[in-house]
C-alpha positions as CSV (number, residue, x, y, z in Angstrom):
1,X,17.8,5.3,-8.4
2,X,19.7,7.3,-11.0
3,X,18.6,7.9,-14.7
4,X,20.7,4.6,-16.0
5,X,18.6,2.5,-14.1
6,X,15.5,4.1,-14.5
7,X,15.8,4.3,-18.5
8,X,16.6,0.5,-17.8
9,X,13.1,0.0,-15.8
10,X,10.8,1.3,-18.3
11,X,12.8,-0.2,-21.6
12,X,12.1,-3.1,-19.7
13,X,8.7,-2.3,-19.1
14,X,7.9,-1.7,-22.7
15,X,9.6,-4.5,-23.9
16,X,7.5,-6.6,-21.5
17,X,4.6,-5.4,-22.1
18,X,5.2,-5.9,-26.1
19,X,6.1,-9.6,-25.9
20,X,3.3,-10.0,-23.1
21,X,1.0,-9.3,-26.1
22,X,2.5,-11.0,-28.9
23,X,2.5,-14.2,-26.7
24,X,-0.6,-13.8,-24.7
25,X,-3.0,-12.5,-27.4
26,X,-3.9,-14.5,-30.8
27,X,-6.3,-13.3,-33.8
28,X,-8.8,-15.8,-34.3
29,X,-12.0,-15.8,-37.2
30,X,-15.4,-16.4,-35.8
31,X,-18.3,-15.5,-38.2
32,X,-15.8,-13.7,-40.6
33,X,-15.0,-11.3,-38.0
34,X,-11.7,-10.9,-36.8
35,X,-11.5,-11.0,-32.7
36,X,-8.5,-11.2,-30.0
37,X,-8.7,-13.7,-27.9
38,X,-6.8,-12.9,-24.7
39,X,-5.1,-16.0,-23.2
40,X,-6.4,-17.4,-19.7
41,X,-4.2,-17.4,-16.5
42,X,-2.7,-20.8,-16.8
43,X,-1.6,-19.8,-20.3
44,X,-0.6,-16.3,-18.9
45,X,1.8,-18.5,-16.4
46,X,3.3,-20.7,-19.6
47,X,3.7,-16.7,-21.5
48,X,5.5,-15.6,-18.6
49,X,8.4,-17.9,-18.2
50,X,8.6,-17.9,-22.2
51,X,9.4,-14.0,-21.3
52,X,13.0,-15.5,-20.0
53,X,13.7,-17.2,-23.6
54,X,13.6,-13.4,-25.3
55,X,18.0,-12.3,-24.7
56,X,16.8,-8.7,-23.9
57,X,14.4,-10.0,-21.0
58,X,17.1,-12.8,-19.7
59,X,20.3,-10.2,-19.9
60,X,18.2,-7.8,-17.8
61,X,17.5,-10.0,-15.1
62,X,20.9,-12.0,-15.4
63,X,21.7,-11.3,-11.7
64,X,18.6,-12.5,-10.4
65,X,18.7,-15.7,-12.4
66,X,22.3,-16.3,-10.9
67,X,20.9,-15.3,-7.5
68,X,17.5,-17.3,-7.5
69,X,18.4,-20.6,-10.1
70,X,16.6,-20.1,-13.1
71,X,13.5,-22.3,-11.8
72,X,12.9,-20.4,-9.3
73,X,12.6,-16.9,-11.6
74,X,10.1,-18.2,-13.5
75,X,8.0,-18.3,-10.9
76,X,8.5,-14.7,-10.1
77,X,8.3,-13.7,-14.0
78,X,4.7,-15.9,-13.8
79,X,3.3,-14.2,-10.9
80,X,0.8,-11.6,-10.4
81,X,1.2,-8.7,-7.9
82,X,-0.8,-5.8,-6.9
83,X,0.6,-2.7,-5.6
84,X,-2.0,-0.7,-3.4
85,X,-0.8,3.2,-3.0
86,X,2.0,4.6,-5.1
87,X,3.4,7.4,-3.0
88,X,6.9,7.5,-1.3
89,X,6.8,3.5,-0.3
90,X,4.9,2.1,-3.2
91,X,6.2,3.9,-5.8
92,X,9.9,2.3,-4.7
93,X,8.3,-1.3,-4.0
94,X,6.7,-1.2,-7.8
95,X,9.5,-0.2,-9.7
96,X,11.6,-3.1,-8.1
97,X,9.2,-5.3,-8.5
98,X,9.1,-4.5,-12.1
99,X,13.0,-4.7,-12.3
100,X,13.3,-7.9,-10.7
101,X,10.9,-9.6,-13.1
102,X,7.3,-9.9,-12.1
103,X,5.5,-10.9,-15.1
104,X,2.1,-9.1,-14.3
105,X,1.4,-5.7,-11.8
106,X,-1.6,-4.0,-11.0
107,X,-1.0,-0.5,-10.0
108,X,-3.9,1.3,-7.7
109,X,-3.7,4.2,-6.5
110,X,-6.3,7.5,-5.3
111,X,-4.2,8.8,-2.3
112,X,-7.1,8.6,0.3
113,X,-5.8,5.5,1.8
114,X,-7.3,6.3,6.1
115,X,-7.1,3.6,8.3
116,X,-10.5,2.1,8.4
117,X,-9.9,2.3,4.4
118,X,-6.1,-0.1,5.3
119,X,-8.1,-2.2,7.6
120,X,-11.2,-2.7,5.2
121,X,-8.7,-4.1,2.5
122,X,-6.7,-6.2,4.7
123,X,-10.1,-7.8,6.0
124,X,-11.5,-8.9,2.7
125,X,-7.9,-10.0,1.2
126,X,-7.4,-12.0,4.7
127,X,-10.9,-13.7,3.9
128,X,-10.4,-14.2,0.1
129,X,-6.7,-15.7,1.4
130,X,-4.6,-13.5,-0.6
131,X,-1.0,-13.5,0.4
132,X,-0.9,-9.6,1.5
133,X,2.4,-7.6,2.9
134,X,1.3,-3.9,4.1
135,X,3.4,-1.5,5.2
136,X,2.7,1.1,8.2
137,X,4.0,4.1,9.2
138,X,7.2,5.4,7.7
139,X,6.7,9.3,8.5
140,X,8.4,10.8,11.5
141,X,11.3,8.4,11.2
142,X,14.9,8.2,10.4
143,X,16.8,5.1,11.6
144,X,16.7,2.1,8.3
145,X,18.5,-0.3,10.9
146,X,15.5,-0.6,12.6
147,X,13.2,-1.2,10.2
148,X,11.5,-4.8,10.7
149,X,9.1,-7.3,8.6
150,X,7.1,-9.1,11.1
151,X,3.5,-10.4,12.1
152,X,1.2,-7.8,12.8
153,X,0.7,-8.4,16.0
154,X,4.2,-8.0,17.0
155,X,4.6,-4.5,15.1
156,X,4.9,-1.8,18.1
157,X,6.0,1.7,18.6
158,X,3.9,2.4,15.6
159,X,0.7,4.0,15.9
160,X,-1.2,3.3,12.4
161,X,0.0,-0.6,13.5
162,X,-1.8,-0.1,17.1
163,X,-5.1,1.3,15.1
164,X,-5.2,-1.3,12.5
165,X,-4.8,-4.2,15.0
166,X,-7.4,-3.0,17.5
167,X,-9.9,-2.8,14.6
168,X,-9.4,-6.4,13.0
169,X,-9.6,-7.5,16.7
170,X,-12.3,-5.8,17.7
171,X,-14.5,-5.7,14.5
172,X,-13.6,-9.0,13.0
173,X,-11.9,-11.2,15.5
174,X,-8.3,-11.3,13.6
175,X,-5.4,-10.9,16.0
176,X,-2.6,-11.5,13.4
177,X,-1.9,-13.6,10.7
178,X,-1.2,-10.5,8.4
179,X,3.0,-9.7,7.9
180,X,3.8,-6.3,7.8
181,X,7.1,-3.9,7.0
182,X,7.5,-1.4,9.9
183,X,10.0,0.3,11.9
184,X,11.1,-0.4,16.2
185,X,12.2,3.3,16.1
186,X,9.3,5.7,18.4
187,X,8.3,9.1,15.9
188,X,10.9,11.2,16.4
189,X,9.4,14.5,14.9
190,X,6.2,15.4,16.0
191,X,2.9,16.0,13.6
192,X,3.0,19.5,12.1
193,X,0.0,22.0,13.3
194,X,-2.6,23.6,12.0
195,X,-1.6,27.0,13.0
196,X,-0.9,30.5,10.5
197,X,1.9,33.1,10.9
198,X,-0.6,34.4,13.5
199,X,-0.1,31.4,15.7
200,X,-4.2,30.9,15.2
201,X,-5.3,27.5,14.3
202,X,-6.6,27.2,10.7
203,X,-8.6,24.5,8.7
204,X,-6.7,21.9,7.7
205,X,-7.8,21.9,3.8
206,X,-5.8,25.0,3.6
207,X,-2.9,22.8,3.7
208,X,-4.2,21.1,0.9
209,X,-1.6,21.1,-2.2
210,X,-4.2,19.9,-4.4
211,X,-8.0,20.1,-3.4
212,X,-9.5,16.6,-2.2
213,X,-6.2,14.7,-1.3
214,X,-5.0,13.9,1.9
215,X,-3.3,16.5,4.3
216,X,0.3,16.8,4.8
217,X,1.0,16.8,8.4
218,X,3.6,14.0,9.0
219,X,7.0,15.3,8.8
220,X,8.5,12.4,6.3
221,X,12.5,11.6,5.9
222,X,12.5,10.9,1.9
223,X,14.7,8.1,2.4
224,X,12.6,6.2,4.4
225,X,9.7,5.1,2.3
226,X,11.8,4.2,-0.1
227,X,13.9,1.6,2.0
228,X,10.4,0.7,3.0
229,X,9.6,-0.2,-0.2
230,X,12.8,-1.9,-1.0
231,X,12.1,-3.9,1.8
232,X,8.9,-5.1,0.8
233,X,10.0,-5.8,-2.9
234,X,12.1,-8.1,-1.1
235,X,10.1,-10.3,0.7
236,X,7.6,-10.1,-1.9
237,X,10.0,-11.5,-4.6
238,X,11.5,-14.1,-2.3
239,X,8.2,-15.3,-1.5
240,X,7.5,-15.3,-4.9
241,X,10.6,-17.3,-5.8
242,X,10.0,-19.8,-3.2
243,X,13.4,-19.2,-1.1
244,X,13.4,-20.1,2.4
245,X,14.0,-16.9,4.0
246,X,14.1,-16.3,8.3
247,X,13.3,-12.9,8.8
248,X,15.4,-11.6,12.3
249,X,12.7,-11.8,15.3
250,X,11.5,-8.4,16.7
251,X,13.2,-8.4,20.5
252,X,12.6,-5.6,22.5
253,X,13.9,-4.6,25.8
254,X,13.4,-1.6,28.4
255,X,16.2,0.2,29.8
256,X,17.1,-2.2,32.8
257,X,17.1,-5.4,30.5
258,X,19.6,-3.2,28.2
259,X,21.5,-2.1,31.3
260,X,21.7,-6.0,32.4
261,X,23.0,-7.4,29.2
262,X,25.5,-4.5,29.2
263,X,27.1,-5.4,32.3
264,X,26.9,-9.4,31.3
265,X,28.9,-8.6,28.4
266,X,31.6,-6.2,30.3
């Protein structure tokens, strides 16, 4: 994203977040004291598509409007997202989220996010029924045309996907139901060691950059996470928007099936 576009993102940002207030918030008297009342959700909704009246607001998301019909953006403008983890995939999927028009977002990150930490959360918004997207492993890769959004049970080649699944199955019963952003393409680096000029294996903390967050041992193409976060900013706000999307299925073959179809086809 270059600087014109991210001076655009948090102009917008502000702007939002100065009309979100002057329409969500009103100064009532009660006992002679002034209070602010902040508006409830269903009013939060009503605020939200008001946002598209304001010609700042509506210019900046022109494209989308054309794209989506103007019905259909005020339901993405009157939604309520939360971004979980802000690093190399999040941070992408936010700011587009932001861009495209989502009226409310709820950053979180502490960057100690370990697997029984990913599974833990997907549990409890599976049994609240949140709509929930996660990603899974982006380190260790470099091919974007295999990137895939599927059910989690489908995801393969991915080992933070085989974890996650054999907990949910094993500890709580869930097999799938959960879609996830995640890539067909096998690690093609491996993890980095723990090992000194000396060739002696060291404590991992040493490779700490800053003391208490998580070790950096998975060799990670920049470009990646972000595509992965573009990716799931884009089923997010299509979900959001209520388009009918068909995501490609995830068909995989070993080498004889590949070596079949290539002598069908010649």
């Amino acid at each position: 994203m270059g600087e014109e576009g991210s001076g655009a993102t948090f102009a917008l940002l502000r702007l939002r977040r100065r009309l979100v207030l002057k329409q969500c918030a009103n100064d009532v008297q009660v006992n002679g004291l002034k209070e602010q009342r902040v508006l409830g959700s269903s009013d939060h909704v009503n605020a939200g598509a008001d946002l598209l009246m304001d010609e700042i607001v509506s210019e900046q998301l022109t494209r989308n409007i054309q794209f989506f019909g103007m019905e259909h953006q005020k339901k993405v403008i009157s939604s309520y997202v939360v971004v979980i983890g802000l690093g190399g995939v999040g941070s992408h999927a936010a700011s587009m989220l932001l861009r495209s028009g989502v009226g409310k977002l709820l950053l979180v990150d502490f960057d100690q996010v370990s697997v029984s930490s990913l599974t833990g959360m997907l549990l409890q918004q599976e049994q609240m029924g949140l709509k929930v997207l996660s990603a899974t492993g982006a380190g260790a890769r470099v091919d974007p045309t295999r990137i895939r959004v599927a059910d989690l049970r489908v995801s393969i080649n991915d080992p933070l996907s085989r974890s996650v699944r054999h907990r949910l199955k094993k500890h709580y019963g869930i097999e799938g139901g959960i879609p996830v952003v995640f890539s067909l393409e096998k690690p093609t680096v491996k993890l980095l060691p723990f090992e000194g000029a000396s060739g002696i294996e060291e404590n991992p903390s040493e490779y700490q950059i800053v003391p208490g967050f998580r070790v950096r041992i998975i060799p990670v193409l920049g470009t990646i996470p972000a595509i992965f976060g573009q990716v799931m900013a884009t089923y997010v706000i299509t979900q959001l928007s209520g388009l009918q999307i068909h995501m490609e299925p995830v068909v995989n073959f070993d080498l004889d099936h590949y070596r079949v179809l290539h002598q069908r086809l010649t």
